[in-house]
Each structure stands twice: as C-alpha cells, then as structure tokens.
N, C-alpha and C positions, 0 to 999 in steps of 0.2 A: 474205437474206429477212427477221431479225428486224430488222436496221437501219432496213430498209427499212419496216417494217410501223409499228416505232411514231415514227420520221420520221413519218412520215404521220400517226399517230395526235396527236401532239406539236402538230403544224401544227394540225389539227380543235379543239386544246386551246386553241390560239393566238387561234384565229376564235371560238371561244366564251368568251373572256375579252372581247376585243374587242365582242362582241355585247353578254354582260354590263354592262360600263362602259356602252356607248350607252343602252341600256336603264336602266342607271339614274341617268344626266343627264336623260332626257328625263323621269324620276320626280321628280327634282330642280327641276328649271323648271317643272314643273306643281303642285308646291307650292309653286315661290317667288311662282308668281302670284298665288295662291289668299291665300297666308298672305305679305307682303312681311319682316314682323317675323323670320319663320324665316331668311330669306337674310341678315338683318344680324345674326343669331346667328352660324351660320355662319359668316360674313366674321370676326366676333369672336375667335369660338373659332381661326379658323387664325392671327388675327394675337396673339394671348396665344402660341399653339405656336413664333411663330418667331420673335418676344421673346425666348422662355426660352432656347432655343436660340441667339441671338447672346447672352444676360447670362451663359452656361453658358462660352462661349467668351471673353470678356472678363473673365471675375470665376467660375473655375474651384473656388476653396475653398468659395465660398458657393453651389452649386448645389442641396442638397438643401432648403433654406431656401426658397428660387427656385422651384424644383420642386412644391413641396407650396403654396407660395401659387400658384401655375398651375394646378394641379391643384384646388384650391376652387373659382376663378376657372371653369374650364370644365366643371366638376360641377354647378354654380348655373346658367350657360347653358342646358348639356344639359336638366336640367330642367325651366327656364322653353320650350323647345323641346318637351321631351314632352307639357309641358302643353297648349301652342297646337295639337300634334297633336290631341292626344286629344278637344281642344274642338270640333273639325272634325272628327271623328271617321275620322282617317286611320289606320291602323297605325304604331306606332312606331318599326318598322324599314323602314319604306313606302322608305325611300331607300339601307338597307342595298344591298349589290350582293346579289343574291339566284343564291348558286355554286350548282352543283349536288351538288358535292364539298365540305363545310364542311371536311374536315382538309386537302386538297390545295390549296383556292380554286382548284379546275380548273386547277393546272398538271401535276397526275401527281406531284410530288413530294411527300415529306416534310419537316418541317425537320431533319431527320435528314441528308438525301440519299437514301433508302432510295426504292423504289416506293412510290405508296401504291395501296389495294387495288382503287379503281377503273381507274387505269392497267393493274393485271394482268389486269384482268378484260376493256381494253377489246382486250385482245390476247389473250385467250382469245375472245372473241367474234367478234376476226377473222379468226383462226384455224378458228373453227367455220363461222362462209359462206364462206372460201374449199375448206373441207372437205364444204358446202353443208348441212351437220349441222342448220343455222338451218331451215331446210324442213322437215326430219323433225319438229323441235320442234311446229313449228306444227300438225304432223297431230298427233303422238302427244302426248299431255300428260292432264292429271286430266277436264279437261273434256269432252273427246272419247272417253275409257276409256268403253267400253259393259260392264259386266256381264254383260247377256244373251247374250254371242257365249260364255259357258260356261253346261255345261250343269247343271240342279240335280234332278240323279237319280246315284245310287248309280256310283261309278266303282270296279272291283276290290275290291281288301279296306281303300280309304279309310274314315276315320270322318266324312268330310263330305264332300258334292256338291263337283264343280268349282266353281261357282256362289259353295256357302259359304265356300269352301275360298280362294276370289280373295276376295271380299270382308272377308276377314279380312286378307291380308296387304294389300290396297287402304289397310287401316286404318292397318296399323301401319307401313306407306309413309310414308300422310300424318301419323302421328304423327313420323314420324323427319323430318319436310318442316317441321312446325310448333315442335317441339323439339329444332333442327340446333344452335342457339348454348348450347344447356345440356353440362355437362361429364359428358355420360352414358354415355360408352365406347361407345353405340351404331356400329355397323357391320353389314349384313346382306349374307347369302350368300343369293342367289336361285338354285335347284337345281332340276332337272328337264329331260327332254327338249325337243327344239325346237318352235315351234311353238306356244308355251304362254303367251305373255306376257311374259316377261321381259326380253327388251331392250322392249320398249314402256313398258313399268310403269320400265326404267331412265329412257327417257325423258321421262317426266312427271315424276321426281323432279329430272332436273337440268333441264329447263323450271323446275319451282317455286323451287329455290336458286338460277340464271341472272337469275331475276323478284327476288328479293331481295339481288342486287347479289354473290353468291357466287362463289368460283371454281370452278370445276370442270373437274375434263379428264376424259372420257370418251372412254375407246381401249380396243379386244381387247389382249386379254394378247401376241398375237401384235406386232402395233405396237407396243404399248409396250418388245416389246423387241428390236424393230427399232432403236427408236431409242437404246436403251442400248447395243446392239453399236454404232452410228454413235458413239455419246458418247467409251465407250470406247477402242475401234480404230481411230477416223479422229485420229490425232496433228498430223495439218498443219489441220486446219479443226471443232476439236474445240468453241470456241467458240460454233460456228455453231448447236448443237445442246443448248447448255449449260441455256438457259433452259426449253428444255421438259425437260431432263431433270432441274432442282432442281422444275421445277414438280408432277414429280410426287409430290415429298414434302411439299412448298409449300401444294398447294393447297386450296382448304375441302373439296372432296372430289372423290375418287379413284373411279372406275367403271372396274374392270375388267373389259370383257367377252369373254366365250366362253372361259373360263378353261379350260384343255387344246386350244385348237385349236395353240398353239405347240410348239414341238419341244423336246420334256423331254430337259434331260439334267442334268449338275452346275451347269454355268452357268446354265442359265435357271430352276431352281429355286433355287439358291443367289440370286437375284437378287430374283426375285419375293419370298422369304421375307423380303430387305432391303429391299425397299420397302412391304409389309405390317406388319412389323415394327417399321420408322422411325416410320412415320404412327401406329401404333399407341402409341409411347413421345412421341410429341409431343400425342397426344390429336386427332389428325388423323382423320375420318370416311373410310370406306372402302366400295365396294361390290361384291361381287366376284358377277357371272354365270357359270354353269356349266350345260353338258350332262352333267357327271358326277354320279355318286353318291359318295357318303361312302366307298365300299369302293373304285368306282376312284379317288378323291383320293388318298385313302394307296398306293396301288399305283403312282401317277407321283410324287408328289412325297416327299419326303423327311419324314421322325415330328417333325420341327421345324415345317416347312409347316402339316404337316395340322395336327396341336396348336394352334399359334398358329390357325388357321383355324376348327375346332370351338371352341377356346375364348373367345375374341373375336369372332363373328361370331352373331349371331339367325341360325340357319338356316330358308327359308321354304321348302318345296317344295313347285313348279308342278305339277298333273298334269290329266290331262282326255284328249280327243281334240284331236289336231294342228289346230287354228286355222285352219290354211292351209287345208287342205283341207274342212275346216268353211264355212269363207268360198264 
C-alpha cells in the first residue's frame, strides 16, 4: 500500500515539474520578445558557463583564477538583465521556475536523501481521503464552529455557562493553531463526556495545521494501537506498516482520540506512555481527547501515564448537555 501510494505521489511530482519547466519557457519567450537584448544576455551568460567549464578541464591548476573572472563576467550580465527588467517593469524572477516546494524543487526529496516535509504530508493527506477524514474536514473546521449550539446559562456547580466555558478553550485552540511553530511545550488534553465538542474542536485544529502545510496524524487511541500490535507482531511484513508507525513520533502533531476506548492493560499503557513521552522529549505537539476524568485516568493507566499527562498537557474540560441530542 505505502509503495504504492507514493509511486503514485512521485509520478504527480514528476507532471508538475514538467508543468513547471513548460510554464516557464513560455515566461521565457514572452520576454524574449518583448526585451530581445535579454535573450542575447542569456545566450551570453550560458556560453561564459561552458567556457569555464572546458578551461577547468584543459588547464585544471588555474581554475579558481577562471572561475572568479566568470563569475564577474556573469554578475555584470545578470545585472545589466535586472535592469532591462525592472525598466519594463517585469518581476525579476518573472522566469525563475516558480516550485511550489522551494527546498524539495517539487521532487519530494532533500539534498540529504531524507523526505522533505511536503512529500510526508502529501501521503498523510492521502491517507486521509482514502480514510474519507478529507470530508469531515470540510464540515467541521473554525469556520463552521457555531458557538450558539451551547448553552449560556448556569450548568451544575461550573464557574461559567457552556457558552463561556467553549469560547474560551475555542480561544486557546486558535492560540495553539497560530503559535504551533513557537517552542512552547504546549499540548492540550480535551476532557469531558461525549457529545460535547471535542472531536469536532479536534478537527478544526488539524484542518488549520493541514492548511499550513503541517503533518498531522489523527487516530483513536484504539487504532493507533492497532497499528503498533501489527508494527510489532507481524515479523514477515513489518515494513509494511513501519512508516505510519515512526510517523507517529514524526509528525507535527499527534491527535489521539477517545483515549480509554482501548483495552488497558501493561502493553498498551506502557506504549501510549512511549509515544507521549517520545513526542514530548523531541518538542513534538500532542493532542489527547478523552471521555475520562482525571480520577478515572489514574485508575487505568499507570502514575507514569497520568503524571506525564497532567504535567504536560493544558487540561480543557468540555461540559454542557449532550449536542446530539440538543441537535
């Protein structure tokens, strides 16, 4: 499946490099028309480059000599080029290839070899419509969040209306949505019964870091360690399932939701505590949804769990009447 996904993605990468070039030949011939002096720059400056390039080959001692008289020689061109732009008042990089990727130049790679970060994103994304996640986005996100579906009158022995009580964490959402790349330890534990917002409010946050080019993997606590039993335990085809499983310490952020619908035992708390954990010593952002309370977290998960969890996490708790049924 992953072969296959960014094959495919690889190829898309391949047609939009190809598009690029064309696109900007045809930027090219429209100002050699315009400006003719530009094209015999051009011609200039490639035929100094490949000059240097046979004198570097023929006469190998003296090439830095070579090199920096070239290098004058197509600095003075460029120049006399930027000028005749700007007198025609074109942009100066009008012929630039305009990537949409400037550190990959839309191949997915680094000069490293490593991925670069739009490549992982563009297979977390396809990952997300074949999971059809891309839909939900489109309903649930900031813009669509109505306030008024809570109510702003007195709920139990709260110190603020449902109403107030959303519009405050609504805030410190979009504060965590606008100040994602500051190095603020921030991570938030969204808490409360169901029915109250909280995967919705998850999903407006990872629509806003989705929109500014972020990774994000969004999965129940249950999936995600589904897929760590397959990681772990499948020895013949472990490969297969490798990527999503670095991805979840990888990524810009982590959304785990429904946090207790999985089955507590040694392994699956010992797990979860190592992927909270990891993200947490890398500076990695974190999101963890829950139907529990603070009393039952520590009564399933283990005094390492819950610690790490109340200590590093903003706790916001949801409360009101059930949504659904409000609806």
């Amino acid at each position: 499946m992953y072969k296959d996904m960014i094959k495919e993605i690889l190829s898309e990468y391949e047609k939009k490099r190809d598009r690029k070039l064309q696109e900007q030949r045809l930027r090219k011939e429209k100002v050699y028309r315009a400006i003719p002096a530009i094209k015999k720059i051009d011609e200039e400056i490639f035929r100094i480059g490949l000059r240097m390039s046979k004198n570097i080959l023929n006469n190998p001692d003296n090439y830095k000599e070579m090199a920096e008289e070239a290098r004058k020689k197509i600095e003075k061109l460029k120049m006399e080029k930027a000028y005749l732009m700007t007198e025609s008042n074109i942009p100066v990089d009008y012929m630039d290839i305009k990537y949409d990727c400037d550190l990959c130049e839309d191949t997915g790679y680094l000069e490293d070899g490593s991925q670069c970060n739009c490549l992982k994103q563009a297979l977390v994304s396809r990952a997300y419509k074949m999971s059809n996640i891309e839909n939900v986005l489109k309903k649930e996100n900031f813009q669509t969040f109505n306030i008024n579906l809570f109510k702003d009158e007195p709920f139990e022995d709260e110190p603020l209306t449902p109403r107030e009580n959303m519009r405050l964490i609504v805030s410190i959402a979009e504060g965590f949505v606008n100040n994602f790349d500051e190095d603020n330890g921030e991570n938030l534990l969204f808490y409360g019964t169901t029915g109250l917002g909280k995967t919705f409010l998850c999903n407006c946050i990872a629509k806003s870091l989705l929109d500014k080019n972020k990774i994000v993997i969004y999965q129940t606590a249950f999936t995600i360690l589904e897929l760590i039993e397959k990681y772990r335990f499948n020895k013949d085809n472990k490969e297969a399932y490798s990527k999503e499983y670095d991805l979840l310490f990888e990524a810009d952020l982590l959304i785990i939701d429904d946090l207790g619908t999985e089955v507590a035992n040694t392994f699956t708390t010992a797990e979860i505590f190592n992927i909270v954990n990891t993200r947490i010593l890398a500076a990695k952002k974190t999101i963890i949804s829950t139907n529990l309370d603070f009393k039952e977290i520590s009564e399933i998960y283990t005094d390492r769990v819950t610690s790490r969890i109340l200590d590093k996490f903003i706790p916001l708790k949801f409360y009101g009447e059930d949504l659904r049924f409000e609806k």
